[in-house]
GULUM-103925 format. One record per atom (N, C-alpha, C): x negated, y, z negated. Coordinates in steps of 0.1 Angstrom, whole numbers, plus 5000, padded with zeros to 4 digits. Atoms other than C-alpha are relative to their C-alpha. Layout:
XYZ ...
This chain:
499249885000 500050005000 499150125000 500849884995 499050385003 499550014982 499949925011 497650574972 501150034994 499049965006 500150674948 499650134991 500349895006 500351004933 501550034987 498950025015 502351054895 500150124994 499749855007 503651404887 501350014991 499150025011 506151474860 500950125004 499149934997 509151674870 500850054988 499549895014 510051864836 499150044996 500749955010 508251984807 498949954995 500850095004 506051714805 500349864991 499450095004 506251394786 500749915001 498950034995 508451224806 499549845002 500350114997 506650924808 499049945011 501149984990 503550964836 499349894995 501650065006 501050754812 500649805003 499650154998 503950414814 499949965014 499849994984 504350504849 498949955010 500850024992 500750474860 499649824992 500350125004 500250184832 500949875011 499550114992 502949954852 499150015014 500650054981 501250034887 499049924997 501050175001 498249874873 499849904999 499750155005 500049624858 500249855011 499349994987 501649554890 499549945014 500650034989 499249524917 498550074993 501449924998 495349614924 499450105001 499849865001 494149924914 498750054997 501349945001 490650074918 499750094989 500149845014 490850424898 501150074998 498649945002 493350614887 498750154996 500949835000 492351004890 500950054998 499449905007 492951254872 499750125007 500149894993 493551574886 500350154998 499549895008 494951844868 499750004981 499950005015 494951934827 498249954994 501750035005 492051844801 500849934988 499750075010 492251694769 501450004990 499250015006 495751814758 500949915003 499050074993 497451584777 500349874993 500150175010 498751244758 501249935003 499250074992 500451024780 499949864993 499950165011 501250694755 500249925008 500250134999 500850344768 500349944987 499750105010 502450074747 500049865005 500150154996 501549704755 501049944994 499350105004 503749404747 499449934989 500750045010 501549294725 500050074985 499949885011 501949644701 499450085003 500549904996 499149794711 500450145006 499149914997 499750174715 498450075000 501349874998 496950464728 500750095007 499949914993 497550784737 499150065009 500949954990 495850854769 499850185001 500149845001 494151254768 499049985014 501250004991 491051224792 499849845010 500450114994 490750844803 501649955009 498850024990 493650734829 500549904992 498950085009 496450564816 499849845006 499950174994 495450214837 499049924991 501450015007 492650194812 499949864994 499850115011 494149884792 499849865010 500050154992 493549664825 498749995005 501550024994 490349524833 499350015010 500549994990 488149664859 500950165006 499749914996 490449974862 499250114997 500749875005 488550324864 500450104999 499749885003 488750644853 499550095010 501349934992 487650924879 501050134994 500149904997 487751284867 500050105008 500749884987 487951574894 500050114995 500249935006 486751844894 501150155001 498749945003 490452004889 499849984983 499750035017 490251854848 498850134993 500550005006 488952024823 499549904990 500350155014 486551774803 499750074985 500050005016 486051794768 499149874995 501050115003 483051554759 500349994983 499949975012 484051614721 501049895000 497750045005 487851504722 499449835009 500550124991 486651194752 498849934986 500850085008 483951034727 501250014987 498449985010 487351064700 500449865005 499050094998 489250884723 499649875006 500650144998 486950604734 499849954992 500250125011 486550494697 501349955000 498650065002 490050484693 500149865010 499550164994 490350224725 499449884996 500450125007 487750054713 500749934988 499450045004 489950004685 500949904999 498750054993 492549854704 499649905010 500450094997 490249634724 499050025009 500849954986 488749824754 499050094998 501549935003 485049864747 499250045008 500649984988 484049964782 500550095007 499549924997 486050244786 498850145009 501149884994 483250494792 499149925011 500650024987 481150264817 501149965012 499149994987 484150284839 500650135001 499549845000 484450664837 499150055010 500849854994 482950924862 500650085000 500049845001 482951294859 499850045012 499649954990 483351474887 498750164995 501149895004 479851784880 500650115002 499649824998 481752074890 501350004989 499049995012 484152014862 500150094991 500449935015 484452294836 500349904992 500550045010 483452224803 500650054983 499449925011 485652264775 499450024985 501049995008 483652354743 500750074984 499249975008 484452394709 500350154996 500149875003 483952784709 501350035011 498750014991 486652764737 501749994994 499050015013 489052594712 500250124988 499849895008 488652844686 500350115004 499649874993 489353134707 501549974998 498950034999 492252954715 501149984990 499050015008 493852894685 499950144992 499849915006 492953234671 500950125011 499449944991 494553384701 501749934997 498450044999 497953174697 500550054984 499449975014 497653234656 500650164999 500049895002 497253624665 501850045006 498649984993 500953604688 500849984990 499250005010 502753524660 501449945003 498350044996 506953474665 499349975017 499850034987 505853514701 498849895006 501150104998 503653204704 500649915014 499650074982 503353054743 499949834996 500150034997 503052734729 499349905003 501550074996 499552604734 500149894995 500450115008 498152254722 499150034990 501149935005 495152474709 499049955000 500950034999 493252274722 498250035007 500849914996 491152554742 499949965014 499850044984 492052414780 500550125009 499849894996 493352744788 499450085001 501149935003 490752924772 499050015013 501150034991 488152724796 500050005013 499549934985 490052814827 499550165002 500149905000 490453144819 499150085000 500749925000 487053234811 498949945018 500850044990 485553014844 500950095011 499949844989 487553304863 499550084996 501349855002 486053594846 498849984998 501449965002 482653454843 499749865009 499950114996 482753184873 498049975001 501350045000 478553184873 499549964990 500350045016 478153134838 500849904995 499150085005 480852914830 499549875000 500650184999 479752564816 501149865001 499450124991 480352254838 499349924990 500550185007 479851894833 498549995006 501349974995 476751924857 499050034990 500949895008 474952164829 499749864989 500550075015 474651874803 499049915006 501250064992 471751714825 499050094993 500849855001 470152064820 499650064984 499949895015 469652164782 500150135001 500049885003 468152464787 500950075006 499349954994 470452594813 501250024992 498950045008 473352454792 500050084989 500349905013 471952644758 500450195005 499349844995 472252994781 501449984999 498449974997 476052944789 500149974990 499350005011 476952824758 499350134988 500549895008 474853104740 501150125007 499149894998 476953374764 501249985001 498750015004 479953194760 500650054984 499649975013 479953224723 500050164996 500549905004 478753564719 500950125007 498549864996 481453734744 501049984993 498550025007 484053534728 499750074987 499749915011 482953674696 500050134999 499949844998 482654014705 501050045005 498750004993 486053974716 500950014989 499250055007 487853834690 499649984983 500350025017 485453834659 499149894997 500650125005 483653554641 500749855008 499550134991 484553204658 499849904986 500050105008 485252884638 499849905008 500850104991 482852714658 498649944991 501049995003 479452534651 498750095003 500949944989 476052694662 499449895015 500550124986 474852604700 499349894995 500850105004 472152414682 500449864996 499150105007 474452164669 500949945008 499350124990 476352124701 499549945009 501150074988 473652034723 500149884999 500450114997 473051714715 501049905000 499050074996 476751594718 500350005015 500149984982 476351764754 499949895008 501150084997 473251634763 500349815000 499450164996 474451264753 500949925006 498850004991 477451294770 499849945014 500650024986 475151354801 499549865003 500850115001 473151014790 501349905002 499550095001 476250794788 500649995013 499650044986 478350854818 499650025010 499850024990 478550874852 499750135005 499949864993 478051234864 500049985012 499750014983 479251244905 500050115006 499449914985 479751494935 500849985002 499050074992 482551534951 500349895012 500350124988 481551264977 500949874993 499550115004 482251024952 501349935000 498750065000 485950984952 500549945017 499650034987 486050944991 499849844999 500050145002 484250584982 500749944994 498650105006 487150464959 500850015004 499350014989 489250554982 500349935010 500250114988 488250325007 499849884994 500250145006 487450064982 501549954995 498550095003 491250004969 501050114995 498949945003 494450144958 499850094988 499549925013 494250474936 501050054999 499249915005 496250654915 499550084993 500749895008 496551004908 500950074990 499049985011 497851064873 499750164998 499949845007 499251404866 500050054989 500049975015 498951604836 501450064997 498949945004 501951794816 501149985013 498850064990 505051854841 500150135004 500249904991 505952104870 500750124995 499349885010 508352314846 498550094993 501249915008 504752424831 499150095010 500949954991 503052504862 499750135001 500349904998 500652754863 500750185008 499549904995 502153004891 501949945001 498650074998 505952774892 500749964985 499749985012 506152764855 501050094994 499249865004 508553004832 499150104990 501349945000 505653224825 501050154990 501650025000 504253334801 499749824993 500050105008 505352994785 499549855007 500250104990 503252764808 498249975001 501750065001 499452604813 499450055013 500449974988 497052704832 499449895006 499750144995 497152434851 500449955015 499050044993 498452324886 500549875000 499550114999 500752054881 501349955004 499250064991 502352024909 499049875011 500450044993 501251804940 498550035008 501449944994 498452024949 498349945001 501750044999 495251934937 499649885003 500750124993 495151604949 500349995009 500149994989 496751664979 498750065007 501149995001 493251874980 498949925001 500350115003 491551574968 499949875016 499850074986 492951354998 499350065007 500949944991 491851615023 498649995001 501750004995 488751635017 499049874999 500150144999 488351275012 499949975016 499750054986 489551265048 501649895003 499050095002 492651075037 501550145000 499249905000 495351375043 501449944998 498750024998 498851295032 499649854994 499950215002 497950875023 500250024990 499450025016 499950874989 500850024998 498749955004 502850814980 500250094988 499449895008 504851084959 500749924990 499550045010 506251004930 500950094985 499249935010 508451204904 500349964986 499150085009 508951124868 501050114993 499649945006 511551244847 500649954987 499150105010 513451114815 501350045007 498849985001 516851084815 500950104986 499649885011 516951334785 499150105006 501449934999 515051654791 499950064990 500449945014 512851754766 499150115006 501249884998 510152014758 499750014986 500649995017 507552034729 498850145007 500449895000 506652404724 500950125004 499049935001 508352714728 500350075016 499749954991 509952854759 501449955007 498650094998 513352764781 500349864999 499550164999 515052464775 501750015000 498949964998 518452564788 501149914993 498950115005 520552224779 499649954984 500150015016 518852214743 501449964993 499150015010 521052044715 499549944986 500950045006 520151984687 500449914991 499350095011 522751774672 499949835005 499950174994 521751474699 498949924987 500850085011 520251214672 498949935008 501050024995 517051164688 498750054993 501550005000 513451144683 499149935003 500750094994 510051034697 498950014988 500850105011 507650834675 498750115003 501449924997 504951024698 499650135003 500349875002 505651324696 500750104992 499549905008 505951474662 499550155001 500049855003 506051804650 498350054995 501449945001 502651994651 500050145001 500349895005 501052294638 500550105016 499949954987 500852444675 501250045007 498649974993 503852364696 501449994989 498750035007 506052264666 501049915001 499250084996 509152064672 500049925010 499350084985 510051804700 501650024997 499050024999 512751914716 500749935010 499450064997 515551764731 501350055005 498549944995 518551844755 500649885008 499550084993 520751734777 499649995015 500650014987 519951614816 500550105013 499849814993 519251964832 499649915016 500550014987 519451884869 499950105009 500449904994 519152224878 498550045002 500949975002 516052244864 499149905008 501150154996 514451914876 500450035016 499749994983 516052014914 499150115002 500949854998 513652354907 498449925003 501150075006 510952144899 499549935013 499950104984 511351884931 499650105012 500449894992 511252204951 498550044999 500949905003 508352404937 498649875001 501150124999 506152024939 499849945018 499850064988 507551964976 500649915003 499350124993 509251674972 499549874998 500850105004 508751334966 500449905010 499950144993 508950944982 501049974993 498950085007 510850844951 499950044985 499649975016 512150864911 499349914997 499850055017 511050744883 500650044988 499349925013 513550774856 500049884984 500250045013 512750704820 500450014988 499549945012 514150684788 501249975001 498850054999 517250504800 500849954988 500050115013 517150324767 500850114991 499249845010 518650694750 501350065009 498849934993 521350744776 501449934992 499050095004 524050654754 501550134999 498649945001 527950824751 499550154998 500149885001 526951174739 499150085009 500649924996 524451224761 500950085020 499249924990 525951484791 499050005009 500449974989 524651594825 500450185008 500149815000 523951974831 500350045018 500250004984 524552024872 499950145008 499649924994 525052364872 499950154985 500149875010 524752724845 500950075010 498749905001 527152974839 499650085011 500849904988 524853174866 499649955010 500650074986 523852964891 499949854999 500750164997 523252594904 499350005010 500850024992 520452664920 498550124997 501349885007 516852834907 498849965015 500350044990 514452884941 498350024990 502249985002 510352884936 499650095009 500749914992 508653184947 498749955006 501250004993 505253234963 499149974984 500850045007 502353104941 499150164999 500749874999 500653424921 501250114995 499249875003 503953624913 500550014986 499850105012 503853564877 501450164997 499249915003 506153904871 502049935006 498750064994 508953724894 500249884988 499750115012 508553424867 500050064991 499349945012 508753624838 501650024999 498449974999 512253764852 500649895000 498950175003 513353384857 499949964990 499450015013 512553334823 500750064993 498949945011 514553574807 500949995008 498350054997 517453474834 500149874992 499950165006 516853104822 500549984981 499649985012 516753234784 501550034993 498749994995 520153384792 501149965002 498850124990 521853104810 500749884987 498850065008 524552884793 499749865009 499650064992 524952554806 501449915001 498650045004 527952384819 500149845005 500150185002 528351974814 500849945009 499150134995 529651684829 500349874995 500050175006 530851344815 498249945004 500950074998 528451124811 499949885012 499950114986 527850904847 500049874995 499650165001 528650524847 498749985006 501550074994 525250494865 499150125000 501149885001 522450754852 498650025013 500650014992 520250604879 500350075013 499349964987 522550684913 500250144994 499649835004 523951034893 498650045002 501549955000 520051104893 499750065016 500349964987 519351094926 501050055018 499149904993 522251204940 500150194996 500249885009 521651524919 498750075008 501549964995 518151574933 499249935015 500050104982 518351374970 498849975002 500950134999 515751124962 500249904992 500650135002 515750774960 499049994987 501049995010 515050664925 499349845001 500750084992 512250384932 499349894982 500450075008 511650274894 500850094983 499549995011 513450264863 499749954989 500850025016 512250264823 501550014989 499250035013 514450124795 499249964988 500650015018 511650104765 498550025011 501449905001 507850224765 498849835009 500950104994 506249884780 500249975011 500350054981 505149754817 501549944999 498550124994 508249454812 501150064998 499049965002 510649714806 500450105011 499949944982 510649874843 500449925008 499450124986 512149724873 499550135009 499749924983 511449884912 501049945002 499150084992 513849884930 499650095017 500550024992 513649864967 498650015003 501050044999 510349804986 498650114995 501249894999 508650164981 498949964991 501150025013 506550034945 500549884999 500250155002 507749694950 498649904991 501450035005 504849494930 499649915018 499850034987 503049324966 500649874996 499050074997 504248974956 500849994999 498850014997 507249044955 500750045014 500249944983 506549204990 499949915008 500850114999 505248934999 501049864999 498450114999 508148664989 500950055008 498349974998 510748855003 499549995016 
């Protein structure tokens, strides 16, 4: 089959991490690439067995033997939080996690002086907090535009000394910015750099064109297209593009233009953890996720009813997909409704990428908006994709691979392709 590409059509959360785990489960699967986000991302895997990891940096196919991780250099890495999350798998069984990782050298480099900015920046917003993970992934965007020659990559931890300059003028603007930092000194982060450099894989962009041609990847997305950088409801959004872009990028310059299927996930609830629209919000639906409690940062997980206004914004502003994945079926029970339409409109369009003042105004129409319900459908699968005119191609009733069915041939597993 072609490549497959796994973007999340809401707020994020929606289930991207089970999504790419069954493809591996499924059939043969070289690498799974990451392409967007950095280490806030935590896309949970739960095995049949119990096993449970939340995937931040390593691809969610992680738990199957011989699957790789490839980095591009869209992610921000975080060598701090990644040596975190590789003890954990070792925990869980998978001690080989990092010799099946490469980094992608042009990667920015998220760093703990990055983080602290970040969270002294969201503490200083106060009532009006965007949000963040605080984990400083915005931060390290932000400053690799205003200071793109200075800005420390993954490349730089080869380099000490090179590496000790950028992180010496990283620290020193951010503090003259914002004050003292609740950071270590450079001296102290070097040699977690530097080791970093010794364990994996560092690549060029060349490299992904060869796994490419070697077998079936997938490209797992970060957060969901409700957050998107310029298609987002801004200012309450990542800097980030997590739409279909950067790996359609990716492909190109591979030489593989277009070879990947599309793919959409969404639940069949829509949620959002952090503050900004969530038009179908309720708060009396008796729900909650195990994996995503309440934290200092974004605060609550919330929970609404199934906005298909929003998710038809979403499908637009990504391009469109091959097919659904809908998740969370396991929560579709009597109270839950179906949103098709606000007191203002049934239909929100996506501007030009860059107009973040036009997204501001859609968020205070979206803040605004009411929405207006429908019974609950006798088939949440067909109401889905009649709502949003795609074919849904894979359905989730609990958090494990055996708890998905495809249906028709698009994600078929092959022998079943193959029998029929």
């Amino acid at each position: 089959m072609n490549h497959v590409a796994v973007v999340d059509l809401g707020y994020g959360d929606a289930g991207k991490g089970t999504v790419v785990d069954w493809l591996c489960a499924t059939r043969p699967v070289h690498t799974v690439v990451r392409f967007n986000g950095g280490a806030q991302a935590a896309h949970n895997v739960v095995l049949r067995d119990g096993r449970h990891h939340t995937f931040a940096q390593f691809g969610a196919g992680t738990f199957h033997p011989g699957v790789r991780t490839h980095l591009s250099r869209h992610v921000v890495v975080d060598p701090l939080a990644l040596a975190t999350e590789a003890d954990h798998l070792a925990t869980v069984g998978v001690t080989d996690a990092l010799d099946r990782l490469t980094v992608d050298g042009g990667a920015l480099l998220a760093t703990p002086y990055h983080r602290a900015a970040n969270q002294a920046r969201e503490i200083a917003r106060g009532a009006d907090r965007h949000g963040s993970c605080g984990l400083g992934v915005g931060e390290t965007v932000a400053y690799g535009l205003a200071h793109p020659d200075d800005a420390p990559r993954v490349a730089d931890c080869r380099s000490p000394a090179l590496l000790r300059r950028r992180l010496t003028a990283l620290r020193e603007r951010l503090t003259a910015e914002l004050g003292p930092l609740d950071a270590p000194p450079v001296e102290d982060c070097l040699p977690a750099f530097t080791g970093f450099a010794g364990r994996v894989a560092i690549v060029d962009g060349s490299w992904l064109a060869g796994a490419l041609r070697a077998g079936t990847c997938v490209f797992e997305g970060a957060q969901g297209v409700l957050l998107d950088e310029w298609h987002g409801f801004h200012p309450y959004t990542t800097w980030s593009t997590t739409t279909f872009a950067n790996a359609d990028s990716l492909l190109a310059e591979a030489g593989q233009p277009g070879d990947a299927t599309r793919i959409g996930v969404l639940r069949v609830v829509t949620t959002r953890h952090g503050a900004g629209p969530l038009v179908t919000e309720d708060s009396s639906l008796p729900l909650a996720d195990p994996h995503n409690p309440t934290n200092p940062w974004q605060g609550r997980f919330r929970f609404g009813h199934f906005d298909a206004v929003a998710h038809r914004y979403a499908l637009d502003a990504a391009g469109g997909v091959d097919g659904l994945a809908v998740t969370h079926l396991d929560l579709a029970g009597p109270g839950l409704r179906i949103c098709r339409r606000y007191d203002t409109t049934d239909r929100l369009t996506p501007g030009p990428p860059g107009d973040l003042d036009r997204q501001a105004a859609l968020t205070a129409r979206l803040l605004r908006s009411r929405p207006v319900y429908d019974d609950p459908p006798t088939d949440w699968a067909a109401a889905v994709s009649a709502e949003l005119g795609a074919p849904v191609v894979l359905t989730s009733h609990g958090p494990t691979a055996d708890d998905k069915t495809a249906h028709g041939p698009l994600l078929a597993p092959p022998a079943l392709i193959g029998a029929g």
